[in-house]
C-alpha positions in Angstrom: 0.0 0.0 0.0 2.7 2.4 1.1 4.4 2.0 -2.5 1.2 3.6 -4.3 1.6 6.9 -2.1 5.8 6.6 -2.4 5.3 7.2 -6.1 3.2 10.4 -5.9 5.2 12.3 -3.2 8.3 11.4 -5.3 7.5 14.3 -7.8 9.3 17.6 -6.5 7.3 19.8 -4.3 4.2 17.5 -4.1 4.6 17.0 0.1 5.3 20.8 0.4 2.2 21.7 -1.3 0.1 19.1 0.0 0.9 19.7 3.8 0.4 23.0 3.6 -2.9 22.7 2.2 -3.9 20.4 4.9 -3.2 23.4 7.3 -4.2 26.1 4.7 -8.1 24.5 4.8 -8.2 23.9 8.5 -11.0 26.8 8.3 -12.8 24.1 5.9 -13.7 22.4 9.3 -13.6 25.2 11.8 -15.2 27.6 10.3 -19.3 26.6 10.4 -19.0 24.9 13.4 -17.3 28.1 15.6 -20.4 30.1 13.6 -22.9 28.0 15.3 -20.9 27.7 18.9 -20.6 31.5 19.0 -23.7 32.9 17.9 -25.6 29.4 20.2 -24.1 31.2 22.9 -24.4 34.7 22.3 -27.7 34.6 21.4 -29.1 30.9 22.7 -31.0 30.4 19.0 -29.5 27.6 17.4 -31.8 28.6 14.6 -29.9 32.2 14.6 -27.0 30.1 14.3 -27.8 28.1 11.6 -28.8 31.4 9.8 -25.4 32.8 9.8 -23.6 29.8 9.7 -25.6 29.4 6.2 -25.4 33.0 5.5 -21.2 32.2 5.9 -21.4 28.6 3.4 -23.7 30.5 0.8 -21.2 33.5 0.3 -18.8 30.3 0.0 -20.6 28.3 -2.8 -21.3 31.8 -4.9 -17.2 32.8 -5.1 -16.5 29.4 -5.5 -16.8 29.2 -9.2 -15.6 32.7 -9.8 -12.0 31.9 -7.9 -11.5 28.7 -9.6 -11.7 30.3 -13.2 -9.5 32.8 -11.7 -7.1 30.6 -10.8 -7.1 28.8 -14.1 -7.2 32.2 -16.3 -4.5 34.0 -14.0 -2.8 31.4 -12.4 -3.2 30.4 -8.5 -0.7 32.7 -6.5 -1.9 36.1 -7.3 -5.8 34.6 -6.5 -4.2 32.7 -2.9 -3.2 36.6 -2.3 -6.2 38.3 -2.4 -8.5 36.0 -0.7 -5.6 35.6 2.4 -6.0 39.0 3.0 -10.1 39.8 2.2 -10.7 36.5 4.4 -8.6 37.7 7.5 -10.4 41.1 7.2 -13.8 39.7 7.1 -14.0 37.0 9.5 -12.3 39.1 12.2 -15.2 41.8 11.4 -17.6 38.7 11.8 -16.2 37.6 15.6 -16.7 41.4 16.6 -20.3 42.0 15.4 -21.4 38.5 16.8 -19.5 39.6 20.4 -20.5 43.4 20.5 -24.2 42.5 19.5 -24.1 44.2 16.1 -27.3 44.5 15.1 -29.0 42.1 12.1 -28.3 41.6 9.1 -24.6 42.6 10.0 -23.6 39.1 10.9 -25.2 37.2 8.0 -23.6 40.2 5.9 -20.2 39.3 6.7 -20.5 35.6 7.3 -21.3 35.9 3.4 -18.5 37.8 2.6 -16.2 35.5 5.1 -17.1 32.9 3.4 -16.9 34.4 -0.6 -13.3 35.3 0.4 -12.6 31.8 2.0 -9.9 30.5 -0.2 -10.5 27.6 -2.4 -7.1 25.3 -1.2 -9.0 21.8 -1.6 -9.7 22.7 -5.4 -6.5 24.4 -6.3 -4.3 21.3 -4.5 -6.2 19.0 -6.5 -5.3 20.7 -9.8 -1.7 20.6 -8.6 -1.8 16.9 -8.5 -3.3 16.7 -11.2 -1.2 18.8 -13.7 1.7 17.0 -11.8 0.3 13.6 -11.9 1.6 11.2 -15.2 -1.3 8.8 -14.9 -4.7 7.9 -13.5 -3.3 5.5 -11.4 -1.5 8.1 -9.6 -4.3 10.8 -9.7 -6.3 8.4 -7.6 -3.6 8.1 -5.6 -3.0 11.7 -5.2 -7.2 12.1 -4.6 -6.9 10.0 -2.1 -4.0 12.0 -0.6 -6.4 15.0 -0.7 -9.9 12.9 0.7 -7.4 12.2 3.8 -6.3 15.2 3.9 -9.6 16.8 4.2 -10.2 14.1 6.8 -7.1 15.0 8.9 -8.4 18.7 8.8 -11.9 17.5 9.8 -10.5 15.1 12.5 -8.4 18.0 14.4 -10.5 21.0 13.4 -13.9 19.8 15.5 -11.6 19.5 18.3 -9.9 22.6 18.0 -12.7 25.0 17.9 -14.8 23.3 19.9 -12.8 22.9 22.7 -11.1 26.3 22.3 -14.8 27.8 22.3 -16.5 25.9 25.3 -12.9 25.8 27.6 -11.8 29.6 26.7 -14.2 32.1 24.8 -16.5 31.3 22.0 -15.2 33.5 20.0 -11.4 31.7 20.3 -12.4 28.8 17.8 -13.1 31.3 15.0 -10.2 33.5 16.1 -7.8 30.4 16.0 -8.9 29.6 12.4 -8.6 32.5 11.1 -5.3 32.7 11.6 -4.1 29.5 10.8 -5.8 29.5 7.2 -4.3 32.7 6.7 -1.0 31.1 7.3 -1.5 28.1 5.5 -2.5 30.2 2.6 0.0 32.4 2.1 3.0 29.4 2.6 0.8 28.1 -0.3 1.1 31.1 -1.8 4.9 31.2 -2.2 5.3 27.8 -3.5 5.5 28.6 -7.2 7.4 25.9 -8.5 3.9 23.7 -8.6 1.3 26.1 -9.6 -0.2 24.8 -13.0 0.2 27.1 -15.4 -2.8 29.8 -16.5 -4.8 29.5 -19.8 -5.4 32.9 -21.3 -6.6 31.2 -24.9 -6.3 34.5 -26.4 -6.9 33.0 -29.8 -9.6 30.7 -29.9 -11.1 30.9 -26.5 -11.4 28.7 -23.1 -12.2 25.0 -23.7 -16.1 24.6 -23.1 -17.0 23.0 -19.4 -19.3 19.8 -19.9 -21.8 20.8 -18.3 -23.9 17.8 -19.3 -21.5 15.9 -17.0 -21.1 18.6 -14.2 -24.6 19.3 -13.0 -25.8 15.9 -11.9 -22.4 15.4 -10.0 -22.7 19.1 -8.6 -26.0 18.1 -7.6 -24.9 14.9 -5.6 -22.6 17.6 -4.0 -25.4 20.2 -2.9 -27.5 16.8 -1.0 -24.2 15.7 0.7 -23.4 19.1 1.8 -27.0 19.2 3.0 -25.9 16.1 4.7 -22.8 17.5 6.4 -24.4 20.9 7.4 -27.1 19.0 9.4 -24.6 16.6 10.9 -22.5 19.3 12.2 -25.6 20.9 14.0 -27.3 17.6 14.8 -24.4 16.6 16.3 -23.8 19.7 18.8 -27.6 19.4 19.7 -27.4 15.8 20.7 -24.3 16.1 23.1 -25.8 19.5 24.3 -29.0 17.4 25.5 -27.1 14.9 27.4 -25.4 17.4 29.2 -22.0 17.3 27.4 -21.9 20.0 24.4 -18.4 19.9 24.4 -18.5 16.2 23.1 -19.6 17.4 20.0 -16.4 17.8 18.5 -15.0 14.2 20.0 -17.9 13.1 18.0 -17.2 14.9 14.2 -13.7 13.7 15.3 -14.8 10.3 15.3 -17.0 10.6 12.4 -13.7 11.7 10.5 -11.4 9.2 11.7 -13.5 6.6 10.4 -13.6 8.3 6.8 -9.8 9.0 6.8 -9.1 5.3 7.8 -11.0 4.2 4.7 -9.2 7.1 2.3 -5.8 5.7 2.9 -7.0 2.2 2.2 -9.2 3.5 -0.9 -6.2 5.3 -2.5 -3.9 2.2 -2.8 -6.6 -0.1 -4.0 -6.6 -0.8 -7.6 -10.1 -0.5 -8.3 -12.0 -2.9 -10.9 -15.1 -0.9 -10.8 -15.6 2.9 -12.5 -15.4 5.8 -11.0 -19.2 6.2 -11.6 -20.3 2.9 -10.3 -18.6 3.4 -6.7 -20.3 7.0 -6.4 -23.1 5.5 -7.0 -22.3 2.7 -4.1 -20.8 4.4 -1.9 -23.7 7.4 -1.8 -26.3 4.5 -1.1 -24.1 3.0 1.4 -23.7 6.5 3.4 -27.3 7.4 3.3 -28.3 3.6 4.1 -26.0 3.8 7.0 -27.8 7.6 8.6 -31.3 5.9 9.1 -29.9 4.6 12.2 -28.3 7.6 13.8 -31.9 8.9 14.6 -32.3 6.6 17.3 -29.4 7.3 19.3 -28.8 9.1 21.8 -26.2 7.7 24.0 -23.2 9.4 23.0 -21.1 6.7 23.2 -23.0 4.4 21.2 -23.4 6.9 18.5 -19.8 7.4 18.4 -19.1 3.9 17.3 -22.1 4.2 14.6 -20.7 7.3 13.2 -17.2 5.4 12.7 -18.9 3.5 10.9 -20.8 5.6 8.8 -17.6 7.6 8.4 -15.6 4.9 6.5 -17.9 5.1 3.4 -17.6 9.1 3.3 -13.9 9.4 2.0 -13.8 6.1 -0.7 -16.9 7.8 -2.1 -15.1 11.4 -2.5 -12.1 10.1 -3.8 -14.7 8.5 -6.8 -16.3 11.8 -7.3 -13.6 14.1 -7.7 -11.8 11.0 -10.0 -15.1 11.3 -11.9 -15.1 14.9 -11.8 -11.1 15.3 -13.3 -11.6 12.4 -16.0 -14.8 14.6 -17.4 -12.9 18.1 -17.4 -10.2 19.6 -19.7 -7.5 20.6 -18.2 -7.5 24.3 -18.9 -10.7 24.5 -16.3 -9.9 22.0 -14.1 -9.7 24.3 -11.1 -13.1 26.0 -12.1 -14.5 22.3 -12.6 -12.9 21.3 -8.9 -15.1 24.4 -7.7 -18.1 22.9 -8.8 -18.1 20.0 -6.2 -16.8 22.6 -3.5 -19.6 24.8 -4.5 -22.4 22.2 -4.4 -21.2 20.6 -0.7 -21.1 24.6 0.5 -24.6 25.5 -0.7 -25.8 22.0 0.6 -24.6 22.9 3.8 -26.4 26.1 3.9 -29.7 24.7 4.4 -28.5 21.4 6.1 -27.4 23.6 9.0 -30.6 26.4 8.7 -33.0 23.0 8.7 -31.3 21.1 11.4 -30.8 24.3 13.1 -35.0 24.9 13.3 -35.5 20.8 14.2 -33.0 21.2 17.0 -34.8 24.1 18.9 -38.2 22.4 18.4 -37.4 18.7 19.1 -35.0 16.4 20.2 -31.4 16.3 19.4 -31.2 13.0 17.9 -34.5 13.9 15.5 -32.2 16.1 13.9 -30.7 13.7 12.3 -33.4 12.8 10.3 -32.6 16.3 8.1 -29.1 13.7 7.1 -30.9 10.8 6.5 -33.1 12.6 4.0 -30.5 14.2 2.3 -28.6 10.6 2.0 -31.7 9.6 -0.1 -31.7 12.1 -2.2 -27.9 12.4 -2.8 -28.6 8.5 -3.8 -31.3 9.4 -6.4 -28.9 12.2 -7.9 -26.2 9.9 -8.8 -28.5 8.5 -11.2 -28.4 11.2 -13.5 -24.7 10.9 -13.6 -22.4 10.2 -16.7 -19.8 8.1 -17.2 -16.3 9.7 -18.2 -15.2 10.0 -21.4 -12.0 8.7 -22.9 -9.1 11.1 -21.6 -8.3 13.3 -24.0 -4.8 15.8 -24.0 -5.1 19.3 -23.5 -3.6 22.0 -25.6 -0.7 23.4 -24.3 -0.9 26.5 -21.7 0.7 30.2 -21.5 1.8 30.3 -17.8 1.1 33.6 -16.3 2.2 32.7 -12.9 
């Protein structure tokens, strides 16, 4: 197994790039979840909190699109600038109108703007790898990488902010990631030996997305970020109502391990099935597996089912965003990678508004019927999914980096 991820961190500059956008996207995992600690106690309204925690993901998915083709047109460095600096500004004007009582709609104003200047590190890594990667055997790999990645971030960011914001003040979570990301995203920022070069196409003009193949997997993007939204605020409400909020993030924690454990075996498996066909299981396996979280609520029991539930999350990304890259040109690849971050952000705007409204009129665990619904429909959505077509080479690209 070990050989398969020796291959891909031989190329020069791939660890550099890759570690630092594990702690460059730590706000990935920090971000909604300090949103809905802070304003829950500011305001005790977990359905205020979902608000701005969905006012925060929606300014998220509506950039997303517009930084990738950024990125791909101009070339990452100059984009990883701007948003290091516009995100700093904005989310440290966010923690002081939540804690000085600013009046509405200034918190769901710059939660949007927070998160339309959150940089885009998960989609600009994965075009690195994949401008670096020689084959499909190593861009699995390298997804795979990434899918743990995102897993290591959502393993120690949980904990982070939620300790940080129950232990010291609620505002520290958000403070903490802040700063990190920025951090993260301007050492990302200086590595331009592995930026992938930008494509003006002055002549004949950018290569058309296929938007035929896009959509449906966009779509099975928007119902599992529906998924993850509610499971972030599900989860918070259920260990508030036994008495132990702080649990919370132990539980995402667990949730993540599970799915990271799974990545790392996923990414050295030589896979007989397409891309397609394991989205397609492994989205039916996820949102078989929520039905049962409903009717838990002893926290340890439901720390060993979301293990469980977490080892299909990971093997079915990595299938997705293989999916996603075999369907794309290369020239948009980055805008393409914004897609799927786009349609898990504006899922989990309404994930966390619903399961933010169920939580403050029933039960913590009933919350988690908002995920198991979303796991249905995510399952329906792959449906309409396309296989990929044959690879094809991309014309050559004027670096502007």
């Amino acid at each position: 197994m070990l050989d398969s991820y020796r291959r891909v961190f031989a190329h020069p500059g791939s660890l550099a790039f890759s570690s630092t956008g594990i702690v460059a996207r730590l706000p990935m995992s920090m971000m909604t979840l300090g949103i809905v600690i802070l304003v829950s106690e500011q305001s005790g309204s977990y359905a205020l909190a979902g608000q701005v925690a969905a006012a925060y993901v929606i300014g998220n998915a509506a950039l997303a699109l517009v930084q990738g083709r950024a990125a791909d047109r101009f070339g990452q460095t100059v984009v990883l600038w701007v948003d290091a600096i516009l995100f700093a500004a904005t989310t440290g004007l966010l923690v002081r109108s939540v804690t000085d009582g600013w009046a509405n709609p200034w918190p769901h104003v710059l939660a949007a703007l927070a998160g339309a200047s959150m940089p885009q590190i998960g989609s600009m890594v994965r075009a690195r790898w994949a401008d670096l990667a020689t084959d499909d055997t190593e861009r699995h790999t390298a997804f795979a990488v990434e899918a743990v990645g995102d897993e290591m971030v959502f393993v120690a960011g949980p904990t982070v902010v939620t300790f940080l914001s129950t232990i010291y003040a609620p505002q520290t979570g958000l403070v903490v990631a802040v700063v990190v990301g920025t951090i993260g995203t301007v050492l990302l920022a200086l590595q331009r030996r592995t930026v992938p070069p930008g494509h003006r196409h002055a002549e004949h003009g950018p290569d058309p997305l296929p938007w035929d193949a896009l959509i449906p997997i966009g779509t099975v993007a928007i119902f599992l970020g529906t998924l993850f939204g509610a499971l972030e605020v599900a989860t918070v409400a259920v260990a508030e109502d036994a008495g132990h909020k702080s649990a919370s993030g132990l539980l995402l924690t667990v949730f993540s391990l599970g799915s990271m454990a799974a990545g790392l075996v996923a990414g050295a498996t030589t896979w007989k099935r397409s891309p397609l066909q394991r989205v397609r299981i492994g989205v039916a396996l996820l949102a078989g597996a929520l039905f049962v979280l409903p009717f838990l609520d002893d926290l340890v029991l439901l720390g060993v089912v979301l293990l469980v539930v977490g080892t299909t999350l990971a093997p079915t990304l990595i299938a997705g965003v293989t999916l996603l890259e075999a369907s794309t040109p290369r020239s948009r690849l980055t805008e393409a990678m914004a897609v799927f971050q786009t349609g898990i952000s504006a899922g989990l705007a309404p994930g966390a508004y619903v399961a933010g409204l169920v939580a403050d009129h029933t039960t913590g665990a009933s919350t988690y019927w908002v995920c198991a619904v979303a796991g249905v429909f995510s399952t329906v959505a792959t449906l309409a999914c396309k296989p990929a077509p044959a690879r094809r080479d991309d014309e050559s690209a004027v670096s502007v980096d």
